[in-house]
C-alpha positions in Angstrom: 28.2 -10.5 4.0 28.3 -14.3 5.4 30.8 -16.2 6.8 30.9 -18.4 4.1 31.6 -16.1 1.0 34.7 -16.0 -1.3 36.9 -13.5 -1.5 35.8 -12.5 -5.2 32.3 -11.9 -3.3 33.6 -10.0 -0.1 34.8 -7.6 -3.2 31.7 -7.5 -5.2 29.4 -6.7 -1.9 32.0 -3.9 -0.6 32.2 -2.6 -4.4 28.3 -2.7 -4.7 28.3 -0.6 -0.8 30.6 1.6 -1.4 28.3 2.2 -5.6 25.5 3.4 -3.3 27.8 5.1 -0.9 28.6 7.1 -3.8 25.1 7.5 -5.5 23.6 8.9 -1.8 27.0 11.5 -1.8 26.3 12.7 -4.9 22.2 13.0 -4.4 22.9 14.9 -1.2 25.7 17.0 -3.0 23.1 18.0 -5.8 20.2 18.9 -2.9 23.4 20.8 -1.0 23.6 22.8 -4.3 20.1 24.2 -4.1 20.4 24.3 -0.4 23.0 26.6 -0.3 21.2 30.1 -0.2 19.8 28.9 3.2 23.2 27.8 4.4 24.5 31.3 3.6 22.1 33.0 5.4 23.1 30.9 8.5 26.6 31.7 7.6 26.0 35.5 7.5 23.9 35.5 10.8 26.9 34.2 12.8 29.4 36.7 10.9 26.8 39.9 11.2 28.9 41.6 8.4 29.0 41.5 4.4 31.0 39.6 2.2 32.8 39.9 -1.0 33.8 38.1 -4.0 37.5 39.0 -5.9 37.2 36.9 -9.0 34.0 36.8 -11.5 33.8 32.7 -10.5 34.5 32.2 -7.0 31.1 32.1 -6.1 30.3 29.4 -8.4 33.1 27.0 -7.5 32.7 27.8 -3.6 28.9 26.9 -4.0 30.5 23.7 -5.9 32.4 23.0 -3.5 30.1 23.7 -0.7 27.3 21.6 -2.2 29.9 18.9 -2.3 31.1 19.3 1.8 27.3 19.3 2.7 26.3 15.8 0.5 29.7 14.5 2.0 28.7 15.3 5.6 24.9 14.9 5.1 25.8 11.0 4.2 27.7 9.8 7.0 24.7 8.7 8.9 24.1 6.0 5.5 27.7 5.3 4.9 27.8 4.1 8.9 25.0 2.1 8.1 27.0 0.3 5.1 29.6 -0.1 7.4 27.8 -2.0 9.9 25.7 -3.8 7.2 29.4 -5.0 5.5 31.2 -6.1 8.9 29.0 -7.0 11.4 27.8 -10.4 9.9 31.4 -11.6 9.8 31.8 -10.7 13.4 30.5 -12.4 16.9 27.4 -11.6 18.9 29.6 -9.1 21.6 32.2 -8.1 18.7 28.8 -6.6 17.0 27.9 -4.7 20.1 31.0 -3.3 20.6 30.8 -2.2 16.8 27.7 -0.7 16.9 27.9 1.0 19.8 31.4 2.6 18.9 29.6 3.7 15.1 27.0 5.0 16.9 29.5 7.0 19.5 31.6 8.3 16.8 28.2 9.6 14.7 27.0 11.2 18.1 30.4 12.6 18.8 30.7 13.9 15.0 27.3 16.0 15.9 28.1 17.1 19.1 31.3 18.5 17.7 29.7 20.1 14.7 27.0 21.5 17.4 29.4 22.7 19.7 31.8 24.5 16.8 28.6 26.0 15.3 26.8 27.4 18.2 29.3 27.9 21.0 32.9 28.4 19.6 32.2 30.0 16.4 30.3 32.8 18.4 33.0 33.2 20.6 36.2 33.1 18.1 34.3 35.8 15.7 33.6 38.4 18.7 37.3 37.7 19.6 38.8 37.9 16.4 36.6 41.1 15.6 37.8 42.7 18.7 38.5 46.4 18.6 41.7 45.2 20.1 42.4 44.2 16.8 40.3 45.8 14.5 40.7 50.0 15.6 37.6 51.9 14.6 39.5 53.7 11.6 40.4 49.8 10.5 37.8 48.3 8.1 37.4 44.8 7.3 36.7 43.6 3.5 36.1 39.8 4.2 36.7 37.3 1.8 33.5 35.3 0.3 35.6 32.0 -0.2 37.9 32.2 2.9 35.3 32.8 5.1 33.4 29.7 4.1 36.1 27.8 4.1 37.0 29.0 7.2 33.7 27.8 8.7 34.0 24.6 7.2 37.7 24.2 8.8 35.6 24.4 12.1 32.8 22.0 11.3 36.4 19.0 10.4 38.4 20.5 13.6 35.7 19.7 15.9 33.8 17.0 14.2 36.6 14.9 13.3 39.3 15.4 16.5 36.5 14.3 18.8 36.3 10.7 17.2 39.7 9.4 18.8 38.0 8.0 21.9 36.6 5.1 19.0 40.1 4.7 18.2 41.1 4.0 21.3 38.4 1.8 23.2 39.0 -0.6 20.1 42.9 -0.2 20.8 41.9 -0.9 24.5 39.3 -3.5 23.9 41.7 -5.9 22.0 44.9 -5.2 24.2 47.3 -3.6 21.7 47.5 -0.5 24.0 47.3 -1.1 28.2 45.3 1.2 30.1 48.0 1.9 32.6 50.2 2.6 29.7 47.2 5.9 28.7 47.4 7.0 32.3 51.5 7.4 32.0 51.1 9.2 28.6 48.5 11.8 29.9 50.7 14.8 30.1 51.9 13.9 26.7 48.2 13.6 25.0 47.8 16.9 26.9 50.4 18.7 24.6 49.6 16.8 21.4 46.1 18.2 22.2 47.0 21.6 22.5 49.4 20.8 19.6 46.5 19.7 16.9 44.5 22.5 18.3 46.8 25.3 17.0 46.9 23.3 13.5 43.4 22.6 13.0 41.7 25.5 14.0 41.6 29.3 12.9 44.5 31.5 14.8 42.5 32.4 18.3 42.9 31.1 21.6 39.4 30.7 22.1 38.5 28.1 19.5 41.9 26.3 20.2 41.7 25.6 24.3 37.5 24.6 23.3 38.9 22.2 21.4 41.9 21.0 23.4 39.3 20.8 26.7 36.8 18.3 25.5 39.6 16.0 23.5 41.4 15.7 27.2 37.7 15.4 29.1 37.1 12.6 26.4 40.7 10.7 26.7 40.3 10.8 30.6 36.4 9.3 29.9 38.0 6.4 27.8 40.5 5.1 30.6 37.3 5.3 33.4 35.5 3.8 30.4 38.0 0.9 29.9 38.2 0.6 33.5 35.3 -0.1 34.0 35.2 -3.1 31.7 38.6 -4.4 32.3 39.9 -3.4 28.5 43.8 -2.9 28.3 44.6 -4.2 31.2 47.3 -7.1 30.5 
């Protein structure tokens, strides 16, 4: 993209990005497909127990589906790179720091979150939710194929996708339309919408809803040191 294209060809080049966007979802989606008897395996080795299937195609649409989360996820990395590619040429030499850095943070942060949901809450939240407490030993379970993947899945966008704010708001705070003092005053509040989005994004347990309110409050309290530190927000 250059400064000195029409709008017709802003169009055409975000049209012809967003073509291959598409084309790299779909290869990734199709490779996810034949994947997916390794991912189930994983899937199984953090649940310890069987599964079962209640109607004759679930397992085919869940795989579908499935196939389709894993090329979606698999091609952030690319579509980050189309967005940099679109945007940065348009933009000055600190502006395309700042960019990149904060598409590079929010890809980090989008792994780490996946990372820690996979190997550190999801652990946790299945030992508590298959507590004796709750399950007696005359209790059995009968565990749904399709609701437990999309179970695990609801844990991969809770904690991938919550921990991305901090982008939101160094860009808010690099170009003044929210003051830094202003985020200090509102802390007790983000603390409650935290604990708030928890309980709606995440499976009914304490565990995984506290490990996700704790990092999203480390990581507000990070941007206003952040921000601080390089005079953003402050009017």
């Amino acid at each position: 993209m250059k400064d000195d294209m029409t709008f017709k060809e802003h169009v055409l080049e975000l049209r012809k990005r967003l073509f291959w966007v598409l084309i790299v979802i779909i290869i990734f989606s199709v490779l996810g497909y034949f994947a997916f008897p390794y991912f189930f395996d994983f899937l199984l080795s953090i649940l310890s127990e069987d599964l079962y299937a209640t109607k004759i195609y679930e397992a085919f649409l869940t795989r579908l589906r499935i196939a389709v989360l894993l090329g979606l996820l698999v091609s952030i990395p690319f579509l980050l790179y189309q967005i940099l590619a679109y945007i940065i040429p348009g933009l000055e030499k600190k502006e395309r720091i700042l960019v990149f850095s904060l598409l590079l943070s929010s890809f980090l942060l989008f792994l780490g979150g996946v990372y820690f949901a996979v190997q550190v809450v999801m652990p946790l939240s299945m030992d508590f939710l298959k507590s004796r407490d709750f399950f007696p030993t005359s209790l059995n379970r009968l565990i749904s194929y399709e609701s437990f993947i999309l179970f695990f899945f609801q844990f991969l966008v809770a904690f991938g996708l919550c921990l991305q704010f901090p982008v939101v708001l160094l860009l808010l705070l690099y170009y003044k339309v929210i003051r830094r003092d202003k985020m200090i005053k509102f802390f007790k509040f983000f603390v409650a919408i935290a604990l708030i989005a928890s309980a709606i994004l995440t499976p009914p347990d304490v565990i995984s809803q506290l490990m996700l309110t704790a990092p999203m409050i480390v990581l507000y309290l990070i941007c206003i040191i952040v921000a601080k530190a390089f005079k953003w927000g402050k009017v």
